[in-house]
N, CA, C and O atoms as a MOPAC input file, in Angstrom:
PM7 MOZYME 1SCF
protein

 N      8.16900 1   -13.11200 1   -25.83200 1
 C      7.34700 1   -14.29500 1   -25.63200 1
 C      5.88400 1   -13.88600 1   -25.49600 1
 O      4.96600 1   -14.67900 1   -25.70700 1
 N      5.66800 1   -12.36100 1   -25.06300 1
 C      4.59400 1   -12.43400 1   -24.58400 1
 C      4.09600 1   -11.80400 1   -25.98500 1
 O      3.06900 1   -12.41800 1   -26.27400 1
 N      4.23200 1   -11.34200 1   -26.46300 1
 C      3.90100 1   -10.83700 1   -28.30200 1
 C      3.49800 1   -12.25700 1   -28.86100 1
 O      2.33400 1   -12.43000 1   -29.22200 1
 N      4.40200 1   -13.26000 1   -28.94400 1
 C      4.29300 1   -14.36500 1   -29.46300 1
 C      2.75500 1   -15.08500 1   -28.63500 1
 O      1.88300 1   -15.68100 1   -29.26700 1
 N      2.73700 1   -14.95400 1   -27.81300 1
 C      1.09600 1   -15.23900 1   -27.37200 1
 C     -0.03700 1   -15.00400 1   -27.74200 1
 O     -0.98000 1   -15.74300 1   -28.02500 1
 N      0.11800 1   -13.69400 1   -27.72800 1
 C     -0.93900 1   -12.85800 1   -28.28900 1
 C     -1.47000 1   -12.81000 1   -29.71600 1
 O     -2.60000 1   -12.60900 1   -30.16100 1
 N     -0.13100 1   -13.09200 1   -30.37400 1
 C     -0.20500 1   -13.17400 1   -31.89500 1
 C     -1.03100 1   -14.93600 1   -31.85500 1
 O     -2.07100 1   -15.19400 1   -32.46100 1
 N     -0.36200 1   -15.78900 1   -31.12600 1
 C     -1.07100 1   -16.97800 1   -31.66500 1
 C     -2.56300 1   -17.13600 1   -30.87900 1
 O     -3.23300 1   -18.00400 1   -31.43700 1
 N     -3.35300 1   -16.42900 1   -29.55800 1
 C     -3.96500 1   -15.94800 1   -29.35400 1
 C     -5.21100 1   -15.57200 1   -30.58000 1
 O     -6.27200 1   -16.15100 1   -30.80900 1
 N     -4.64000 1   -14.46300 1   -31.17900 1
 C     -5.51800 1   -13.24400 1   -32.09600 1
 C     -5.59600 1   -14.93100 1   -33.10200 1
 O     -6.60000 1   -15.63300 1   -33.22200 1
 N     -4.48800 1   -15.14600 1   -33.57600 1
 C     -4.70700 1   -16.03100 1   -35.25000 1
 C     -5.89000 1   -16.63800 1   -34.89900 1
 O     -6.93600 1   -16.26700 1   -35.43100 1
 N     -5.86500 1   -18.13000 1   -33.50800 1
 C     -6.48600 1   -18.82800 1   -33.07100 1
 C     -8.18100 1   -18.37700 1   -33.20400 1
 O     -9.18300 1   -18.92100 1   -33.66800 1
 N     -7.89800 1   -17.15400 1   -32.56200 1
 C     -9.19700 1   -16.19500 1   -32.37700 1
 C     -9.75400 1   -16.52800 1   -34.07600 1
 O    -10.72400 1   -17.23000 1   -34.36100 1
 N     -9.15400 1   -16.05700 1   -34.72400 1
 C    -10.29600 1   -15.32100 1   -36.00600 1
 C    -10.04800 1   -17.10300 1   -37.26600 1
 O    -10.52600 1   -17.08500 1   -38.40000 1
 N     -9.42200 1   -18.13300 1   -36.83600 1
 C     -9.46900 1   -18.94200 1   -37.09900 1
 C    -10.90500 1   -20.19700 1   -36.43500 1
 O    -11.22000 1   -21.20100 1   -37.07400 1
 N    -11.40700 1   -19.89200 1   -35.40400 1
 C    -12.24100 1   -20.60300 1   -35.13600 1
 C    -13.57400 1   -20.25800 1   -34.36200 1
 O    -14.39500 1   -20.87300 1   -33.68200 1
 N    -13.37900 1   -18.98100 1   -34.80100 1
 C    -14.84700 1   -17.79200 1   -34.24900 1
 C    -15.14900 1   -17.33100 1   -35.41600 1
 O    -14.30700 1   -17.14000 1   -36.29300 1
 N    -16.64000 1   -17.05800 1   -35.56800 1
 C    -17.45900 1   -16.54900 1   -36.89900 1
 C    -17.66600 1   -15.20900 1   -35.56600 1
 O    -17.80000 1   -15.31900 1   -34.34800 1
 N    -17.62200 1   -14.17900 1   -36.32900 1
 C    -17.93900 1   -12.94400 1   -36.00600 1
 C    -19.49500 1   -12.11400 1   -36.27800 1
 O    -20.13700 1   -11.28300 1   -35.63700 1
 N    -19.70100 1   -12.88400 1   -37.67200 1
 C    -20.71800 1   -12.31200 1   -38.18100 1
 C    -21.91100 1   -12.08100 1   -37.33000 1
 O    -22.40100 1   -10.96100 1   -37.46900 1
 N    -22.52300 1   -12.90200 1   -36.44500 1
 C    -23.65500 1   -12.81600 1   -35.61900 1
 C    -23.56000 1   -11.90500 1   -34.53800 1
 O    -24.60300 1   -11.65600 1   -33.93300 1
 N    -22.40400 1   -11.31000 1   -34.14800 1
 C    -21.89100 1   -10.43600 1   -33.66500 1
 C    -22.19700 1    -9.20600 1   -33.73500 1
 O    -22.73100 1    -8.34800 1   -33.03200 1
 N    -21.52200 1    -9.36300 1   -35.21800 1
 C    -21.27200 1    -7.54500 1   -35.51400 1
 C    -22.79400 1    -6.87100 1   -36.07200 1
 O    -23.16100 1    -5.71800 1   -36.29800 1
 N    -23.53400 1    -8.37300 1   -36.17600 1
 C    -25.32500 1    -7.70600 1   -36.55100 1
 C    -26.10700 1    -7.15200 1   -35.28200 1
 O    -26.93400 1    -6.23900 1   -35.27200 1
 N    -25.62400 1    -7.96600 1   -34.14800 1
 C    -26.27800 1    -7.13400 1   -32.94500 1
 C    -26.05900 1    -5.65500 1   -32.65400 1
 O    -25.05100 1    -5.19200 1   -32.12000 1
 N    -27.19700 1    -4.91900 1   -33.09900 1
 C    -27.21400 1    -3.74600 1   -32.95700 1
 C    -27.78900 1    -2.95500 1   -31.31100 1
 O    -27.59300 1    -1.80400 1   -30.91800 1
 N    -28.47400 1    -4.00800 1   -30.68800 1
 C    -28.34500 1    -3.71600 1   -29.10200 1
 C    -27.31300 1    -3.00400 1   -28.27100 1
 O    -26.12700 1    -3.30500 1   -28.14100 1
 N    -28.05900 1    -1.88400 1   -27.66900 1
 C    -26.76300 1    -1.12800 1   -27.43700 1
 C    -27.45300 1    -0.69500 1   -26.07200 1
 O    -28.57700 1    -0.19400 1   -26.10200 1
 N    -26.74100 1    -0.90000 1   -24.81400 1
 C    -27.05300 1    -0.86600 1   -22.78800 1
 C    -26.23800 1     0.30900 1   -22.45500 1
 O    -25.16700 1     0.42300 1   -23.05200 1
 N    -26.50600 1     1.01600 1   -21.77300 1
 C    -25.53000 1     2.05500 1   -21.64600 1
 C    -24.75900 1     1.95200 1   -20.27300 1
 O    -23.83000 1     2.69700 1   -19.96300 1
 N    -25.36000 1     0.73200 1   -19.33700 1
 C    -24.53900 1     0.28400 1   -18.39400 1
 C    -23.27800 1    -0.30500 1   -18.93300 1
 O    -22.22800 1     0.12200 1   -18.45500 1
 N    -23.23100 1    -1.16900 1   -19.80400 1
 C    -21.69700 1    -2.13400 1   -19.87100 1
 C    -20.60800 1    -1.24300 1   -20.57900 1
 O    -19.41800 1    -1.50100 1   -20.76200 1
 N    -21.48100 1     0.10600 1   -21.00200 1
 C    -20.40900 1     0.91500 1   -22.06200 1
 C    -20.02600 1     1.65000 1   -21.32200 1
 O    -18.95700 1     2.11900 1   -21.71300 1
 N    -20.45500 1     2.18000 1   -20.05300 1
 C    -20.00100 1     2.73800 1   -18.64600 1
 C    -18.99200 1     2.05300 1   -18.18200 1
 O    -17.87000 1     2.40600 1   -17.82000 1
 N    -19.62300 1     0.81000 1   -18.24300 1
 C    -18.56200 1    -0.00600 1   -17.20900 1
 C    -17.13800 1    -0.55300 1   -17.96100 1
 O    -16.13100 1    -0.90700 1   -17.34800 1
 N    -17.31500 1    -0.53600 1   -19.60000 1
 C    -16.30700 1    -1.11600 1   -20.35000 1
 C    -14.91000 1     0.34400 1   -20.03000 1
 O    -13.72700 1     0.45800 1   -19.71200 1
 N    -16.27200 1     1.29300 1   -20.44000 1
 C    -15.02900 1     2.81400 1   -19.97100 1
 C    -14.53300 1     3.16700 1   -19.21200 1
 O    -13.59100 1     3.95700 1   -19.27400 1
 N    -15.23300 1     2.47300 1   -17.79900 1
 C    -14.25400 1     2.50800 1   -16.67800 1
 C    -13.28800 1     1.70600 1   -16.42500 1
 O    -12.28100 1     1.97800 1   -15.77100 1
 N    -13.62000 1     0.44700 1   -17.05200 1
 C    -12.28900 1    -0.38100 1   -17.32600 1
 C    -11.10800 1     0.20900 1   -17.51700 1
 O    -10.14400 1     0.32200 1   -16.76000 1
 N    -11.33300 1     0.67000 1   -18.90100 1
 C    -10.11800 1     1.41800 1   -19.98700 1
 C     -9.30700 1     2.65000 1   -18.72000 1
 O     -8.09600 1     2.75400 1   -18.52100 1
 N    -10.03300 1     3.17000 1   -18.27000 1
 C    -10.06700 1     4.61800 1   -17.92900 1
 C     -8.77400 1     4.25900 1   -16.34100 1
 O     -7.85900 1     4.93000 1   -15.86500 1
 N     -9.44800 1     2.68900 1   -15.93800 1
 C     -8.58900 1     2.25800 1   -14.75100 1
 C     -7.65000 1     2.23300 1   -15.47900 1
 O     -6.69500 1     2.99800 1   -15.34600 1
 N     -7.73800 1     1.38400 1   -16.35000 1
 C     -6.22000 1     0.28700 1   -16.86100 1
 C     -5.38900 1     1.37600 1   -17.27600 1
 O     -4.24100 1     1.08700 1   -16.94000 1
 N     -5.41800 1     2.41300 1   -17.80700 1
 C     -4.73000 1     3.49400 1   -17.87300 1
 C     -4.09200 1     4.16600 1   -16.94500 1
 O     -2.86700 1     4.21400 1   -16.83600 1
 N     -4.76800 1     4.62700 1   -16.34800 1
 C     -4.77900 1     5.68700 1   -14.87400 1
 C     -4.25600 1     4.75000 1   -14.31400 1
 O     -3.86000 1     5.88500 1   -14.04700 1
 N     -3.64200 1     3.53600 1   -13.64700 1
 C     -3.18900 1     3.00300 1   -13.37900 1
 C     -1.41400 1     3.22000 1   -13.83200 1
 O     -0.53800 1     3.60300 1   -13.05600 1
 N     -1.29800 1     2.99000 1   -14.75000 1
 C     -0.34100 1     2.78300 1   -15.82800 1
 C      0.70500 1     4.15800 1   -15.52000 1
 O      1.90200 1     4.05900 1   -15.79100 1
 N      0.09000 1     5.54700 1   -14.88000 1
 C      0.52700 1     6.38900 1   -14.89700 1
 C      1.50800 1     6.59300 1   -14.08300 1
 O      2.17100 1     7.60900 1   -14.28800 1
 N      1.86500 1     5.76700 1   -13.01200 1
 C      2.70700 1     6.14700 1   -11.74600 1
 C      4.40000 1     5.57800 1   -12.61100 1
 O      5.53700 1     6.04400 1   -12.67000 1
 N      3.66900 1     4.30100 1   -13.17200 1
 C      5.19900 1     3.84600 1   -14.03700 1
 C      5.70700 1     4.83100 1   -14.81300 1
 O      6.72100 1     5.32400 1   -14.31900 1
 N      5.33700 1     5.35200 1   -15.96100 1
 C      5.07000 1     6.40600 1   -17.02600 1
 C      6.13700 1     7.60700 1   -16.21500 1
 O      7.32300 1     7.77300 1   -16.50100 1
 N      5.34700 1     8.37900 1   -15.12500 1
 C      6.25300 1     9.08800 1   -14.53200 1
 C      7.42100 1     8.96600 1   -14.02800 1
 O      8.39800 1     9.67200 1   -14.27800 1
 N      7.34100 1     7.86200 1   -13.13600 1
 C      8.71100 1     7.39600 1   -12.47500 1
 C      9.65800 1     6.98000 1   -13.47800 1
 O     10.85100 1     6.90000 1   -13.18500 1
 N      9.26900 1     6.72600 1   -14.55300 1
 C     10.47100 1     6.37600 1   -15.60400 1
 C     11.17400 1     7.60200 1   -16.11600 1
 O     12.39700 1     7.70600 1   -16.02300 1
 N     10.36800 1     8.58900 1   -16.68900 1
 C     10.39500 1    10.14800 1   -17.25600 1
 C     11.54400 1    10.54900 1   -16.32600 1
 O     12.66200 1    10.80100 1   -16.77600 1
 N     11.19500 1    10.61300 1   -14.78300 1
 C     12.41500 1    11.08600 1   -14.11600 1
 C     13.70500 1    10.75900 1   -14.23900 1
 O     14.56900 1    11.57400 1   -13.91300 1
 N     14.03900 1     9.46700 1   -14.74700 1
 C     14.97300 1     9.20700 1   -14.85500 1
 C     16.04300 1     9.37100 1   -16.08500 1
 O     17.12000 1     8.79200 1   -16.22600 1
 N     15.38900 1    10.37800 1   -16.96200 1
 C     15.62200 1    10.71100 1   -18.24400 1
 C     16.35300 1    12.01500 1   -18.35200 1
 O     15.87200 1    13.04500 1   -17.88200 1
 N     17.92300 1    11.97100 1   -19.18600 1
 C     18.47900 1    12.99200 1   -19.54400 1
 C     17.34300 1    13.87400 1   -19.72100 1
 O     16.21700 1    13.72800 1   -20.19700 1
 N     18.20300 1    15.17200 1   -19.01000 1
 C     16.90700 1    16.52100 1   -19.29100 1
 C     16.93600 1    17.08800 1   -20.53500 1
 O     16.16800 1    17.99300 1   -20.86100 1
 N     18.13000 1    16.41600 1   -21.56200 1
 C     17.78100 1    17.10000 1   -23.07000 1
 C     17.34200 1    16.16200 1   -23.96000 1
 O     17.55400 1    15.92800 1   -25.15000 1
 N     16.52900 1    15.57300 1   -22.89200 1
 C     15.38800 1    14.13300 1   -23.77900 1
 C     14.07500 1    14.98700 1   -24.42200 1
 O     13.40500 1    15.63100 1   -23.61500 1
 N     13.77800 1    15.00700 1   -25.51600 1
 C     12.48500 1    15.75200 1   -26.15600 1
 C     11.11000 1    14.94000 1   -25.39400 1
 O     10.94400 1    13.79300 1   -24.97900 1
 N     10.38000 1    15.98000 1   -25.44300 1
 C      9.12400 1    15.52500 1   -24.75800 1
 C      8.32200 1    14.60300 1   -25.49300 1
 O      7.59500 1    13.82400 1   -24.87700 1
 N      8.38900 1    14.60000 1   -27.25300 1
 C      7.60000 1    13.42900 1   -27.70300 1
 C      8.46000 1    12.05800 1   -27.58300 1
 O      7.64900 1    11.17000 1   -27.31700 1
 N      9.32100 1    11.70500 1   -27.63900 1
 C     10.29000 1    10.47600 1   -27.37500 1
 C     10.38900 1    10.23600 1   -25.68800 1
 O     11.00500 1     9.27400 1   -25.22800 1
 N      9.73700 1    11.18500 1   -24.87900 1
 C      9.40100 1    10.44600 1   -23.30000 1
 C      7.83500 1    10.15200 1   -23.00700 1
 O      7.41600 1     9.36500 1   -22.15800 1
 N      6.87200 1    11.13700 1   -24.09400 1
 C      5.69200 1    10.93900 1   -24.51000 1
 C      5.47600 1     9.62100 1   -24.94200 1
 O      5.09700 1     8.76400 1   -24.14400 1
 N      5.63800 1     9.42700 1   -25.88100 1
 C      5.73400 1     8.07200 1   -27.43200 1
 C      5.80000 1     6.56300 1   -26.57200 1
 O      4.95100 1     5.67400 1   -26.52100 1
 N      6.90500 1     6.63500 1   -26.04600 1
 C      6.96400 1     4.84900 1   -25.03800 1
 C      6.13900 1     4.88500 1   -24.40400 1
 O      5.20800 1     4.20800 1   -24.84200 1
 N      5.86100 1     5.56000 1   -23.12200 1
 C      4.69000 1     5.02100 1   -22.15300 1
 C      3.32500 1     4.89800 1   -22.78500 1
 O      2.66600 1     3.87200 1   -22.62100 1
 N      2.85900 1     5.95900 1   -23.53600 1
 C      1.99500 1     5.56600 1   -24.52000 1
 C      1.83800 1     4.72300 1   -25.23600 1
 O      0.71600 1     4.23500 1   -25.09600 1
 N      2.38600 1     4.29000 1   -25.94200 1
 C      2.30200 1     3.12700 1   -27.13300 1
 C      1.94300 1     1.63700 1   -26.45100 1
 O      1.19200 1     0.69700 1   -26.71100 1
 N      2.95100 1     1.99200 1   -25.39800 1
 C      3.09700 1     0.91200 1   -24.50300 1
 C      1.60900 1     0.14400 1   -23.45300 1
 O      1.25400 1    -0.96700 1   -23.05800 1
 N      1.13700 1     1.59500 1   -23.38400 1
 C     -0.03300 1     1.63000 1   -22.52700 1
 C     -1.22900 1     1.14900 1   -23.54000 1
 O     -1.74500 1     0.06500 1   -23.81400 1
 N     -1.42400 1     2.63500 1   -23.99500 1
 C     -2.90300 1     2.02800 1   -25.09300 1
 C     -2.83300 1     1.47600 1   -26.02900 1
 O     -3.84800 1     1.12000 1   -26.62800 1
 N     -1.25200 1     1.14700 1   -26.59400 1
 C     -1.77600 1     0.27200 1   -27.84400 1
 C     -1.38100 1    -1.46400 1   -27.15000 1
 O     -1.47900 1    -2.35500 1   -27.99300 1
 N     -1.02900 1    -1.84000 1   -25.94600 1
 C     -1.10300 1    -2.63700 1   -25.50800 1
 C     -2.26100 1    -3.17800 1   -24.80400 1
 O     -2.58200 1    -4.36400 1   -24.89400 1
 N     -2.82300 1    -2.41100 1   -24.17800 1
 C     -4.22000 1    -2.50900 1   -23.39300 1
 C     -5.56700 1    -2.38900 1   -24.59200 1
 O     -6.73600 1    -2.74300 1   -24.43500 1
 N     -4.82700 1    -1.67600 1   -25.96700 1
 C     -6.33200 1    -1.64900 1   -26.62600 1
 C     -6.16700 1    -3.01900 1   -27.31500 1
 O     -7.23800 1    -3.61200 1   -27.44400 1
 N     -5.35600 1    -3.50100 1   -27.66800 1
 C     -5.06600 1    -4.82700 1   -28.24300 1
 C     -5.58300 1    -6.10400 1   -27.54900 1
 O     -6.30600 1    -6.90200 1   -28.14600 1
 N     -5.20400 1    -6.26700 1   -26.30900 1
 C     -5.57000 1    -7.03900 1   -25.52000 1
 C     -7.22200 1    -7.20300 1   -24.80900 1
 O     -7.85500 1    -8.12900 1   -24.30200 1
 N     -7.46900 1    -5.79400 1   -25.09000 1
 C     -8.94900 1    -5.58500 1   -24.44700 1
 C     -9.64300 1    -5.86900 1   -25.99900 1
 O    -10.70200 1    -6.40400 1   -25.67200 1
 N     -9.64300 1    -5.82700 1   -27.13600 1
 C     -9.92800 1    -6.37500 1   -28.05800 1
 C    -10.00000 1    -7.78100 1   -28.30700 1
 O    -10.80900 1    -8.22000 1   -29.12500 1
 N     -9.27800 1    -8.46900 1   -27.71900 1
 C     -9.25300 1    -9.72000 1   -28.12000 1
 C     -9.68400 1   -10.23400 1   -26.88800 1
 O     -9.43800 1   -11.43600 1   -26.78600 1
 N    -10.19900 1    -9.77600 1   -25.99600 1
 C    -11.04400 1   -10.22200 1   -24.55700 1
 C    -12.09500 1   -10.09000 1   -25.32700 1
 O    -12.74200 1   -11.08900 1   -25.64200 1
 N    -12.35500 1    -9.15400 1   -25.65200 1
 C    -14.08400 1    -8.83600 1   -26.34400 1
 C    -14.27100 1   -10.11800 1   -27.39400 1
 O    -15.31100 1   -10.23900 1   -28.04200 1

């Protein structure tokens, strides 16, 4: 359900926003790009206590990229998606 949000979310998004005036602003603050990175940097670092506590619970002849691969994917390509479509 929550995919299904996001997807009608994003469509909505690029259906009734012009971007163009946007992507010409070449203004660039080095405060909000601090502060956007500390965002990211929380929302992550955050994310990590789950990540582990799950790992433990994993047959020990589980390969390290397939206990790698989920919490990851899960993390930044969920948080970069979503923090994209905040922007």
């Amino acid at each position: 359900i929550g995919l299904l949000g996001l997807l009608y979310v994003a469509v909505r998004l690029f259906q009734v926003s012009s971007f163009g005036p946007q992507l010409t602003d070449v203004h660039f603050s080095v405060v909000p790009f601090l502060l956007s990175i500390a965002l990211a940097a929380g929302w992550q670092l955050t994310y990590a206590p789950y990540a582990s506590d799950y790992s433990r619970y994993l047959p020990r002849d589980t390969k390290f990229g397939s206990a790698w691969f989920g919490p990851f994917a899960g993390s930044v390509l969920g948080a970069t998606i979503s923090m994209t479509l905040g922007v």
